[in-house]
C-alpha positions as CSV (number, residue, x, y, z in Angstrom):
1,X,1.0,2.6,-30.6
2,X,2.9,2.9,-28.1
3,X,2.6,4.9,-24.2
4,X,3.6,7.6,-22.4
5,X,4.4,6.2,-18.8
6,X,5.8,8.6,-16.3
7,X,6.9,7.0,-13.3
8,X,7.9,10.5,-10.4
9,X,9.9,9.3,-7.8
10,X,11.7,7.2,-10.3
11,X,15.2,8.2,-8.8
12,X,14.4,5.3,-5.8
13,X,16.7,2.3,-7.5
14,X,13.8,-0.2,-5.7
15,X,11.0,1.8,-7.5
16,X,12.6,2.9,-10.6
17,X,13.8,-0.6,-11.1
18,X,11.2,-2.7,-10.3
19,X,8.5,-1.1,-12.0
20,X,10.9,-0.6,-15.7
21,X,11.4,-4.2,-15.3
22,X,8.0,-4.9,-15.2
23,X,7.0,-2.2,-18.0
24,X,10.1,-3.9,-20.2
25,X,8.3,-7.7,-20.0
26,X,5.2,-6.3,-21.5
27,X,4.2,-7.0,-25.0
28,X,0.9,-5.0,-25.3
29,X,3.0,-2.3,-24.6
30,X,5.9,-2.8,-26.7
31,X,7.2,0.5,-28.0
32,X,6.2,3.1,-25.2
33,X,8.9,5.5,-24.1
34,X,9.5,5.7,-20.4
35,X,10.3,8.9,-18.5
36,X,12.1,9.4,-15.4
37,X,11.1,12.4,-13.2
38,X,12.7,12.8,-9.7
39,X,14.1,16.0,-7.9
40,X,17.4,14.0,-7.6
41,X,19.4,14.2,-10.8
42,X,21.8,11.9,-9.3
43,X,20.0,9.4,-8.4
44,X,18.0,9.9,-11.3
45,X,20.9,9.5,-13.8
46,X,21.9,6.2,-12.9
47,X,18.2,4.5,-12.8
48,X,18.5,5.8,-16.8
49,X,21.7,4.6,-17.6
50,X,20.6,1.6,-16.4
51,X,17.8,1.3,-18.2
52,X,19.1,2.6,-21.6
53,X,22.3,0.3,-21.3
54,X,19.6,-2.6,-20.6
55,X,17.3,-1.4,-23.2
56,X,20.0,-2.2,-25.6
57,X,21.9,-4.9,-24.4
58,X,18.5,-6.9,-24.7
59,X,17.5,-5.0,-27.7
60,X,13.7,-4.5,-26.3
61,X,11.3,-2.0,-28.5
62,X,11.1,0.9,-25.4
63,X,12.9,4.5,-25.2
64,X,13.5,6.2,-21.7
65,X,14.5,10.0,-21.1
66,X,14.9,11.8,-17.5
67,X,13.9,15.1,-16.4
68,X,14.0,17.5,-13.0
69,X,11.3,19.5,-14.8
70,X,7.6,18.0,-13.9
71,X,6.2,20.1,-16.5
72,X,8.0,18.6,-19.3
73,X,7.9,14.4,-18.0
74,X,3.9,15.6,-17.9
75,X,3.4,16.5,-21.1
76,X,1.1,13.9,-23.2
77,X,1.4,11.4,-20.7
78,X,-1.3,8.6,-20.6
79,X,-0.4,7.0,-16.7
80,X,1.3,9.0,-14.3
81,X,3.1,6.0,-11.4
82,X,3.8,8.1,-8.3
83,X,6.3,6.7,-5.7
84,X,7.8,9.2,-3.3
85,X,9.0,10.0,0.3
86,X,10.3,13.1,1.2
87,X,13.3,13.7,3.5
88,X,15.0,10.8,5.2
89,X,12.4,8.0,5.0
90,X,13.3,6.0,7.9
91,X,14.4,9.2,10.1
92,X,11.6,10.3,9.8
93,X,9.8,7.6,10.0
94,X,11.2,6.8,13.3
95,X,9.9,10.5,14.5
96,X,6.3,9.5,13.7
97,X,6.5,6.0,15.9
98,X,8.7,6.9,18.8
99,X,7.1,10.6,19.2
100,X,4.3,10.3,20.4
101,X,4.8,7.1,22.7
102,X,7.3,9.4,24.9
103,X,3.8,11.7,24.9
104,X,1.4,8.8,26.0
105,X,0.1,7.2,23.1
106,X,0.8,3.7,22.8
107,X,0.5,3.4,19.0
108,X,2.4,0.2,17.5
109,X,3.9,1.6,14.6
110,X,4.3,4.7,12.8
111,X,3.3,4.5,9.0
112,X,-0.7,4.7,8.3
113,X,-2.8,4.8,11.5
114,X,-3.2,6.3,14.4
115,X,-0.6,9.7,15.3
116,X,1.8,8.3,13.2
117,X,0.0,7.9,10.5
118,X,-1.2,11.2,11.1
119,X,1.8,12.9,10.7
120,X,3.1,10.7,7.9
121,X,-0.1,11.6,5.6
122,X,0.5,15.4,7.2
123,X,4.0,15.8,5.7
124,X,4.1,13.4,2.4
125,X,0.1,14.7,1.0
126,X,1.1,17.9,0.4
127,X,3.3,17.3,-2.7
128,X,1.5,14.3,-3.9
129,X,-1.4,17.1,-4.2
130,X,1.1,19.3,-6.2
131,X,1.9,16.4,-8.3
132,X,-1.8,16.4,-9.4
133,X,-2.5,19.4,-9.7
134,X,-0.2,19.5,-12.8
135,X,-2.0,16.8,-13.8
136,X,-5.0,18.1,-14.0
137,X,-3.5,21.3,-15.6
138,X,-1.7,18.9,-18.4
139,X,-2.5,15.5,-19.0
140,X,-6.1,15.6,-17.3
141,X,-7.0,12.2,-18.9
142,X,-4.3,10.8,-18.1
143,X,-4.2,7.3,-15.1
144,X,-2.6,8.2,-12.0
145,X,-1.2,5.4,-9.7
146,X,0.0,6.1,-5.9
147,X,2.1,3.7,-4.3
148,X,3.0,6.1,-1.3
149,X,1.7,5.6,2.1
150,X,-0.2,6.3,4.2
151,X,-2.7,5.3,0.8
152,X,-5.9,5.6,2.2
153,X,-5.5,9.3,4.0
154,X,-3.7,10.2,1.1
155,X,-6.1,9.1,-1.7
156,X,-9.0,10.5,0.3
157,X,-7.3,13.6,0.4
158,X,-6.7,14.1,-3.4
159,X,-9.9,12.5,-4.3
160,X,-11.6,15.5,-2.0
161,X,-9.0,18.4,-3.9
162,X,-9.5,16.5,-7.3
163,X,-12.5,14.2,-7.5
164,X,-12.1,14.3,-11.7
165,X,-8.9,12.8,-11.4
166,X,-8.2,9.0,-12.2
167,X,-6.4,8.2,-9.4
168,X,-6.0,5.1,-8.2
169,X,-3.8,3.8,-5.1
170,X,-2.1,0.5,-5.2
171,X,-0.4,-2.0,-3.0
172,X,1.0,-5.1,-2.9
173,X,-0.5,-6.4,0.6
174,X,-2.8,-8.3,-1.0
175,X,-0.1,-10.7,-2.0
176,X,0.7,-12.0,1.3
177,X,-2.4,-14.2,0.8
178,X,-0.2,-16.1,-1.6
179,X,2.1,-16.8,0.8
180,X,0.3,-17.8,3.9
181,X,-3.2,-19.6,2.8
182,X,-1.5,-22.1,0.3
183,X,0.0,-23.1,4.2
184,X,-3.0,-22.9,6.0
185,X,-5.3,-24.7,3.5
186,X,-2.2,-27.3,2.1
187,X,-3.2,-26.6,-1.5
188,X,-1.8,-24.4,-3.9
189,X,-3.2,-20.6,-4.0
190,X,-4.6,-21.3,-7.6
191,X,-6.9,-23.6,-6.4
192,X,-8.9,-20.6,-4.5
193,X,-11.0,-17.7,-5.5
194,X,-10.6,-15.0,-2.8
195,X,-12.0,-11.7,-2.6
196,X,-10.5,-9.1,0.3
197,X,-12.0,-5.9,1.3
198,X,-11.7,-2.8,4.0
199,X,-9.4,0.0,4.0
200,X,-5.5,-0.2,2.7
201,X,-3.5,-1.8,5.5
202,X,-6.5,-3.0,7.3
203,X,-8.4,-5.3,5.0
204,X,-9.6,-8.7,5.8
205,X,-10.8,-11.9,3.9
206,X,-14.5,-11.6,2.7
207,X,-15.3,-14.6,0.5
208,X,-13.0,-17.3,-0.3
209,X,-14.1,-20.8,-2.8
210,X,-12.3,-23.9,-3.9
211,X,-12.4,-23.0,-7.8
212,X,-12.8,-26.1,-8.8
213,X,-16.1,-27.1,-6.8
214,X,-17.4,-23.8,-6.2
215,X,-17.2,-24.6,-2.3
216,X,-17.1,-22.8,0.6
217,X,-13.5,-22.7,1.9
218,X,-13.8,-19.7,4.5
219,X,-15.0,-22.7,7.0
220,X,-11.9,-24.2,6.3
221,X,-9.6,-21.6,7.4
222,X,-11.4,-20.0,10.2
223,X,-10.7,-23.8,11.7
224,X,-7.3,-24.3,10.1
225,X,-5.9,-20.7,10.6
226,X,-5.6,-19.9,14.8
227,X,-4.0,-23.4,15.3
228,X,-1.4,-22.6,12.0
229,X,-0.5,-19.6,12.7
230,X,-0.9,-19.6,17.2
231,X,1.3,-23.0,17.1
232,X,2.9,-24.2,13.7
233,X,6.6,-22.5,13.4
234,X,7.2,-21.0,9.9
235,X,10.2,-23.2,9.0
236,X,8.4,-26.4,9.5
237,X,4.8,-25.4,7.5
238,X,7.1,-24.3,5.1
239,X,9.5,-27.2,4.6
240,X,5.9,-29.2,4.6
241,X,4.4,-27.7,1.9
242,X,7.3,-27.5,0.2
243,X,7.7,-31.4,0.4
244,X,4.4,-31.1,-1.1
245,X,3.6,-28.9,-3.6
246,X,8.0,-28.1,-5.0
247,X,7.1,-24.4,-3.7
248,X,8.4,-22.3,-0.9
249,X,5.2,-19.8,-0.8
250,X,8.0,-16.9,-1.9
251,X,6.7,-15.3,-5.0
252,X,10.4,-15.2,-6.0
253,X,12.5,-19.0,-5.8
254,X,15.6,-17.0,-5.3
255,X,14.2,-14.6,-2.8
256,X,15.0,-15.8,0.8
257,X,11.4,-16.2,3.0
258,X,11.6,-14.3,5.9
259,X,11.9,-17.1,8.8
260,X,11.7,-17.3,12.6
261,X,10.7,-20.0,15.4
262,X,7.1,-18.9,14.8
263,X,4.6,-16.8,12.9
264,X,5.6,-13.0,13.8
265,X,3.3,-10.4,14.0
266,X,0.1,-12.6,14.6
267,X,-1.4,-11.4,18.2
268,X,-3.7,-9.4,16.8
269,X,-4.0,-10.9,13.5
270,X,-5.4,-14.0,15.8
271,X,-7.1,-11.7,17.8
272,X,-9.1,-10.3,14.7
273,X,-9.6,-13.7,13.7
274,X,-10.7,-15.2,17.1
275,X,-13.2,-12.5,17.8
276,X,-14.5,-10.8,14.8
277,X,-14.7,-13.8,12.7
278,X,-12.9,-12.5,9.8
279,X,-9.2,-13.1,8.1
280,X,-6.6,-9.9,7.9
281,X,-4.6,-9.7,4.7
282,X,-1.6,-8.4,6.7
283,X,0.0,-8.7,10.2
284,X,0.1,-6.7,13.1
285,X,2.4,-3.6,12.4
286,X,-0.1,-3.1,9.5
287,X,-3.5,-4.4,10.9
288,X,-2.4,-3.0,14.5
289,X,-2.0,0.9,13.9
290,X,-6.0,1.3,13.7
291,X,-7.2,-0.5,16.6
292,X,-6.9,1.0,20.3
293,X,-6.3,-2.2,21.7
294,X,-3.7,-3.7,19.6
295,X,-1.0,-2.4,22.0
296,X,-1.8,-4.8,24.6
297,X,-2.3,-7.8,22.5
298,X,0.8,-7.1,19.5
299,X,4.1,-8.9,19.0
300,X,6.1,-5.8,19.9
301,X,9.5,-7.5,19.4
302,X,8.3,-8.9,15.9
303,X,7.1,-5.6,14.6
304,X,10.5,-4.1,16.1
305,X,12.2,-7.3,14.4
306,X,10.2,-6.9,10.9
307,X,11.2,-3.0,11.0
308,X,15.1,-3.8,11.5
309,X,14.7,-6.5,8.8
310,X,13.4,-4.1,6.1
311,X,15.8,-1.2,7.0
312,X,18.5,-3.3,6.7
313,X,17.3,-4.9,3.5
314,X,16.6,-1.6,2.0
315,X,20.3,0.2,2.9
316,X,21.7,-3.3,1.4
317,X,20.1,-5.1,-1.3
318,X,21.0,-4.0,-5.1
319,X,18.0,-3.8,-6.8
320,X,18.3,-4.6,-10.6
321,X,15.9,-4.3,-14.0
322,X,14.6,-7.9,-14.3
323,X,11.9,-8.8,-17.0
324,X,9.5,-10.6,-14.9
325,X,5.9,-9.0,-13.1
326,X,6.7,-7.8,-9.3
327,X,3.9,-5.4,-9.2
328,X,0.6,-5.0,-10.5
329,X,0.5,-2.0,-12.1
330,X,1.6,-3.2,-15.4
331,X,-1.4,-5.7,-15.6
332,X,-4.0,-3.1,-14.9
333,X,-2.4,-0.8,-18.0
334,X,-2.6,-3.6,-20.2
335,X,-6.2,-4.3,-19.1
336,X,-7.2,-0.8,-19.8
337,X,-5.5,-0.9,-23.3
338,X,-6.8,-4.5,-24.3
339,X,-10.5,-4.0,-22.8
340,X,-9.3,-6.7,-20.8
341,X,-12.7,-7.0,-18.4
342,X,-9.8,-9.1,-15.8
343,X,-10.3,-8.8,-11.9
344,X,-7.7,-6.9,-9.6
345,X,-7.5,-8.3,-6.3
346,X,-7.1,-4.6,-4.4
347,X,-7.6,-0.7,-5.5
348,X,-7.8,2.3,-3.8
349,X,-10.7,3.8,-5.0
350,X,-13.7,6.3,-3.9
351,X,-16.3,4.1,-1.9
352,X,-18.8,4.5,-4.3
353,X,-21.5,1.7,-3.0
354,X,-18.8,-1.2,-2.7
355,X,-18.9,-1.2,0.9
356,X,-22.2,-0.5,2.6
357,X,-22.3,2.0,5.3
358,X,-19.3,3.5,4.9
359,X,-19.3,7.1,3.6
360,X,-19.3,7.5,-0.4
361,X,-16.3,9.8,-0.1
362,X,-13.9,7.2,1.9
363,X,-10.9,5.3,-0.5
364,X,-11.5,2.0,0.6
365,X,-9.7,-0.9,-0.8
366,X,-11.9,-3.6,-2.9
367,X,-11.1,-5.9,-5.6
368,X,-12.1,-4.3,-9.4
369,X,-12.4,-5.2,-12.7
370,X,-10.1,-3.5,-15.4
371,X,-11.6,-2.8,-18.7
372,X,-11.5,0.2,-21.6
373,X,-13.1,2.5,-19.5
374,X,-11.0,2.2,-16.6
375,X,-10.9,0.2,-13.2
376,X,-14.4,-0.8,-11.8
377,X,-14.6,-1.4,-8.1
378,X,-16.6,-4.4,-7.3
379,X,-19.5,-4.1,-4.6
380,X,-19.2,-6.2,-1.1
381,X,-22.0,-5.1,0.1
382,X,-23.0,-6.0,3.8
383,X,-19.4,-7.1,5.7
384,X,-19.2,-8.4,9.2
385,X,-21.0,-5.8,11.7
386,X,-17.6,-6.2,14.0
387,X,-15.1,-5.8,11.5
388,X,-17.7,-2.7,10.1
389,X,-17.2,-1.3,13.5
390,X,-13.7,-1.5,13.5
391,X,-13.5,0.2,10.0
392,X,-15.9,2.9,10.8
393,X,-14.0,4.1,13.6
394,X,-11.3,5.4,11.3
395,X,-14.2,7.6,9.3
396,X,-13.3,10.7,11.3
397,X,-9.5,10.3,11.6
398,X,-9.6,10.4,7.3
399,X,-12.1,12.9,7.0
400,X,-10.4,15.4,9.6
401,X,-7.2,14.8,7.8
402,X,-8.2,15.7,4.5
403,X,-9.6,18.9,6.3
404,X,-6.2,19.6,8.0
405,X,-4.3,19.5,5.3
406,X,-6.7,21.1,2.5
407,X,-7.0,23.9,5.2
408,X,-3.4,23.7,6.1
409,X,-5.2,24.0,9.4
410,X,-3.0,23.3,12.7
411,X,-6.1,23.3,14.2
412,X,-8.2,21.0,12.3
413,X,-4.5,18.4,12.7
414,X,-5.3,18.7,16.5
415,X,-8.8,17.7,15.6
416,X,-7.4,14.9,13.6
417,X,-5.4,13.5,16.7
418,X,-8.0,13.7,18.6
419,X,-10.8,11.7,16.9
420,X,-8.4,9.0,16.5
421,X,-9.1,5.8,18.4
422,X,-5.6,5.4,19.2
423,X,-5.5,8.4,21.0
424,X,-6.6,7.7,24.1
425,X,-6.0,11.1,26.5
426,X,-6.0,14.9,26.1
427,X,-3.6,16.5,27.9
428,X,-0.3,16.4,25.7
429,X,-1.9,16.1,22.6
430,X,-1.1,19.9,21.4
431,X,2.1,19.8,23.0
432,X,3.1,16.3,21.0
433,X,1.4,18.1,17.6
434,X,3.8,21.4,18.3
435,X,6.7,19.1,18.9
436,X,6.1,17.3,15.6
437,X,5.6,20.5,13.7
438,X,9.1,21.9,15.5
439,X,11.0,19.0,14.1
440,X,9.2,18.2,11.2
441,X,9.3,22.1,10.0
442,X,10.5,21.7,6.7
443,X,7.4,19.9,5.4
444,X,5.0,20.4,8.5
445,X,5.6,24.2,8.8
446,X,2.5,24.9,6.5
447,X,-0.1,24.3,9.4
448,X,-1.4,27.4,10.7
């Protein structure tokens, strides 16, 4: 029988797109009908025209329908996919990084630590909460998946307002260790078993074995990885391993692999490596946003590069409904529906004993098996007391925003800044937080 999947936000082409395709090359869920929810009918229109004129050119066993009205695309639905922004993403976006370095704080990026993330979580959690509250009021059983950022401030925050609610955060970070280790350790990625834990954006390599032995190969890339990635350029570890194995490391042939004369965005990737002992999943305009000292150590011009690249890309590229997997959503519904029992590389999920020391209440991202009864986060018990450290400092940033934006507290978003490790002086900090507010006010102008 077939699904209900709503997917809100579904007016983004990239999103909309990309995640029908993905819906449209399942079997196990052959004949679920698809709706469209977005506050742009526009927008909206097009992704189901689309879709319906693709539905029956390739005469595939789905139905889709649209609707402004969240009520209605709520009703009997089984998984709820939620991808939004509000306002102009990169505008604003740009106000959360460049802000509050003209105030003092010398923050890399903007997205899902420090102020910037702050702000980010401050304007975008608010409607996300909305979203499941009519949830909760409708479809209360049903599977919700986030794919907004900044994930773990938001997911803490709903989990807090709504801890009955299946929610679940997802993203596809995880997948850069598809690229990048099949280069470090010159064997295809299949021939590993790798397990990756932390918070979202700021996870690291826990375990790693050769599947076929059963041997350790974290020795192997804690010696092969600073020399790869502090002297090898891309283009050449590329073109090697493609002379070797016939593949480029992109999970898409026809997708171009972001290259330059060397690794970008590794300072403090090799930093984290060098002195905690420990891989990161992702580079430094990711991994960097949480730690106070990445701004001396980062590759400013690559994040500033990677951030030009993916504008660009984004105002340019066409997306299109392709029937082939991009995400991992799909998987995980199918897993639930089949009783599966697979493991999922990364979910955002309540810390509920997977990592120890870390508070019960903190979304951390762990791998998870998916079976019947939902998604199962697996336990990593005891991680590196260094990398622990660098996790725990962010306890108190997550928990006072939650608070501030519960509250709709000003206050408690002062409180917020403050406790951040990024954040590094007082004076300026309620001034920068005023300034914020003053032009953010359409979706900040709820803090009291």
């Amino acid at each position: 029988m077939g699904k209900r999947i709503v997917l809100i936000g579904a007016g983004s082409a990239q999103f909309g797109y990309g995640t029908i395709g993905d819906i449209f090359q399942s079997e196990v869920l052959a004949g679920s009908h698809i709706v469209l929810h977005d506050i742009n009918p526009v927008t909206m229109g097009v992704v189901q025209a689309n879709s319906q004129a693709f539905i029956d050119a390739n005469n595939l066993p789905f139905t889709v329908s649209a609707t402004t009205n969240r009520a209605e695309a709520l009703q009997g639905a089984d998984f709820v996919i939620i991808s939004i922004e509000v306002g102009d993403r990169f505008e604003l976006w740009e106000l959360d990084w460049r802000i509050p370095q003209q105030y003092g704080i010398q923050q890399v990026y903007g997205e899902n630590g420090g102020p910037g993330g702050l702000f980010h979580a401050l304007r975008i959690t608010p409607p996300i909460l909305e979203i499941c509250a009519d949830v909760m009021e409708i479809c209360p059983e049903a599977y919700v998946f986030n794919f907004s950022n900044p994930m773990s401030r938001i997911c803490t925050t709903v989990h807090r307002a709504f801890p009955e609610l299946k929610f679940i955060g997802l993203c596809h970070e995880i997948a850069s260790l598809e690229r990048f280790l099949p280069f470090v350790l010159e064997r295809p990625y299949t021939d590993l078993s790798v397990r990756a834990a932390g918070l979202n954006h700021f996870s690291a390599v826990l375990t790693a074995t050769y599947t076929e032995t059963g041997a350790d190969a974290y020795p192997d890339i804690l010696a092969r990885a600073p020399g790869f990635f502090g002297n090898m350029p891309v283009q050449d570890t590329e073109q090697k391993y493609f002379k070797e194995t016939g593949h480029s490391g992109a999970d898409d042939e026809t997708e171009p692999v972001f290259r330059t004369e060397a690794w970008p965005e590794r300072r403090v990737f090799q930093a984290v490596l060098e002195r905690f002992g420990v891989l990161p999943i992702t580079s430094d305009s990711h991994f960097g946003e949480y730690i106070q000292w990445a701004y001396d150590v980062t590759d400013h011009k690559g994040i500033n590069d990677f951030y030009r690249f993916y504008k660009n890309y984004l105002m340019k590229v066409e997306p299109k409904i392709e029937l082939k997997l991009k995400e991992r959503i799909v998987p995980i519904v199918e897993g639930i529906l089949t009783d599966s029992g697979y493991e999922e590389p990364a979910v955002n999920v309540p810390n509920k004993g997977f990592i120890d020391e870390l508070p019960e209440w903190l979304v951390v991202e762990v791998p998870a098996t998916v079976d019947k009864n939902g998604i199962h986060g697996i336990a990593m018990g005891q991680l590196p007391k260094g990398f622990l450290g660098l996790l725990r400092n962010q306890v108190a940033v997550h928990d006072m925003t939650a608070e501030a934006i519960l509250h709709k507290s000003r206050e408690l978003a002062l409180q917020a800044l403050l406790v951040d490790p990024i954040v590094t002086r007082y004076q300026g900090m309620e001034a920068l937080l005023d300034t914020m507010i003053d032009y953010q006010w359409k979706w900040l102008g709820y803090l009291k």
